[in-house]
C-alpha positions in Angstrom: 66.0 86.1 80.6 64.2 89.1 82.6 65.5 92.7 82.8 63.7 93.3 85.5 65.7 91.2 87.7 67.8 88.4 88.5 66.1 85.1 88.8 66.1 83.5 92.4 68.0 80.7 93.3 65.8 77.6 95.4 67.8 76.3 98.0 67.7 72.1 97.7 67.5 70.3 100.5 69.6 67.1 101.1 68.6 63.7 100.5 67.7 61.5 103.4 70.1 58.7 103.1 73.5 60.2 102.0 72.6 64.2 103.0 73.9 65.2 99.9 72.4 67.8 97.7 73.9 66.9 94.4 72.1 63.9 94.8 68.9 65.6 95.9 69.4 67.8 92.4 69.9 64.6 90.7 66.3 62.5 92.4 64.4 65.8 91.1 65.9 65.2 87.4 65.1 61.2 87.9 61.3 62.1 88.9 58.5 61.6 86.7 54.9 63.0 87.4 55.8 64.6 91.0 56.8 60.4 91.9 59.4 61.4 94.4 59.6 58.7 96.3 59.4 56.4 93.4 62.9 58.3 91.9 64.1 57.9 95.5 64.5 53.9 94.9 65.6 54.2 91.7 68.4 56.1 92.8 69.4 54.8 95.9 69.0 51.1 94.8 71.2 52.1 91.8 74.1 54.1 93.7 74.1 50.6 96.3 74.8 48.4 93.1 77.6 51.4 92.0 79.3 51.5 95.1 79.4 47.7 95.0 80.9 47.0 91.5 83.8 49.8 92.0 84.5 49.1 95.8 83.7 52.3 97.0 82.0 54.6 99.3 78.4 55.6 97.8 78.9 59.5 98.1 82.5 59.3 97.2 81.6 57.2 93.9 78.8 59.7 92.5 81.4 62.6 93.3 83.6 61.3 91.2 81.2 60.3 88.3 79.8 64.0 88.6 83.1 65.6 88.1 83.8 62.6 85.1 80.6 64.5 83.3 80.6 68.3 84.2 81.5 70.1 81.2 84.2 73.1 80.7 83.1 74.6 77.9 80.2 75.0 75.7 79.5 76.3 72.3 76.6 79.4 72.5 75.1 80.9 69.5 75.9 84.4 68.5 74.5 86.5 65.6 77.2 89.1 64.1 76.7 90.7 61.0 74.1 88.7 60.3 75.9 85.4 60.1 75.0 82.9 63.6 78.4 81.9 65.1 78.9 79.0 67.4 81.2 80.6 70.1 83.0 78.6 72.7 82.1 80.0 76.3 83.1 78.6 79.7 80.7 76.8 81.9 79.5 78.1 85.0 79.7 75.8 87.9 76.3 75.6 88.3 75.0 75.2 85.3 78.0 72.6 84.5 76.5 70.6 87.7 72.8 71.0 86.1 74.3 69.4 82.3 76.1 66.7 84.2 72.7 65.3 85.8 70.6 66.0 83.1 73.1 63.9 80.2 73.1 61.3 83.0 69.8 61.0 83.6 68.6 60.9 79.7 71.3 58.9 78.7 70.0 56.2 81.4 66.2 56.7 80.1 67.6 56.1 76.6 69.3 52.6 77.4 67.4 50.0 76.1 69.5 46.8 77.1 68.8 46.6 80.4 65.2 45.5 81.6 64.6 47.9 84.9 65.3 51.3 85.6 67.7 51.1 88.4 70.0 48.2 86.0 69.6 50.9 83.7 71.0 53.5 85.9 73.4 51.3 87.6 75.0 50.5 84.2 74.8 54.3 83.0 76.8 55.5 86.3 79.1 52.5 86.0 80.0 53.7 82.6 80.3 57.2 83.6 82.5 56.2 86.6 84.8 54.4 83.5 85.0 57.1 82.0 82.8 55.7 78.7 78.8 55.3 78.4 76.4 57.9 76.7 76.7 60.6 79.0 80.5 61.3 79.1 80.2 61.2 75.1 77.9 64.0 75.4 80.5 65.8 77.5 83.2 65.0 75.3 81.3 66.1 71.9 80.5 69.6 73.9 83.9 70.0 74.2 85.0 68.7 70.4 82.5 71.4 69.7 83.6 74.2 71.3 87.4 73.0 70.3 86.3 73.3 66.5 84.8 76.4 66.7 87.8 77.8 68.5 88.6 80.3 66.1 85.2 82.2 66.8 86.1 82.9 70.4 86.7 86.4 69.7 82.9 87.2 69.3 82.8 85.9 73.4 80.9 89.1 75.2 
């Protein structure tokens, strides 16, 4: 982090099909090598095979699946007396939105049952819209975390 000041924040511009920007955020953690139009398929194909195994609008569907995987809290590491605490912190909203897509997006690339991409995908966000899958695991093991380590919240600064 720089003293000298605060970071700024890039605007993202909306995706084509669904002019959404959580989507746009979540084709720019899909890409590979700068292959934006490649992620683009990926993405759209897989969100078309979402919306028709749980009957629902497209944009309305990934909503939902981002909410299902945004994290609360989180644990952060603080030194005090020379001992590291894991100290349960709340989540800002935007870097809540930023977890959600990246645990998404990894725990697709890490499925290994399905042959293509976008069935990978597909299945992953199907998962997450159940409420089960790799991703919302991750969000629920931050959140055993910070749950265990509860009685450390008084080093929070």
């Amino acid at each position: 982090m720089s003293r000298r000041r605060a970071a700024e924040i890039k605007s993202v511009t909306p995706d084509a099909n669904y002019k959404s920007v959580v989507i746009a955020k979540f084709i720019n953690y899909l890409m590979y090598d700068g292959k934006k139009s490649k992620a683009e398929k990926i993405v759209y194909e897989a969100i078309e095979n979402l919306s028709n195994k749980v009957k629902k609008e497209p944009i309305e569907a990934f909503e939902e699946i981002v909410d299902n995987l945004r994290p609360a809290i989180e644990v952060k590491s603080r030194r005090v007396g020379g001992a590291t605490y894991q100290v349960p912190m709340e989540v800002r909203s935007s870097r809540s939105l930023s977890l959600a897509l990246k645990w998404l997006a990894n725990a697709a690339r890490s499925r290994k049952s399905e042959k293509t991409m976008v069935d990978r995908l597909s299945g992953e966000l199907v998962d997450a819209y159940n409420k089960k899958g790799m991703a919302y695991k991750k969000k629920e093991d931050t959140h055993k975390m910070a749950e265990s380590n509860k009685a450390f919240s008084h080093y929070r600064w």
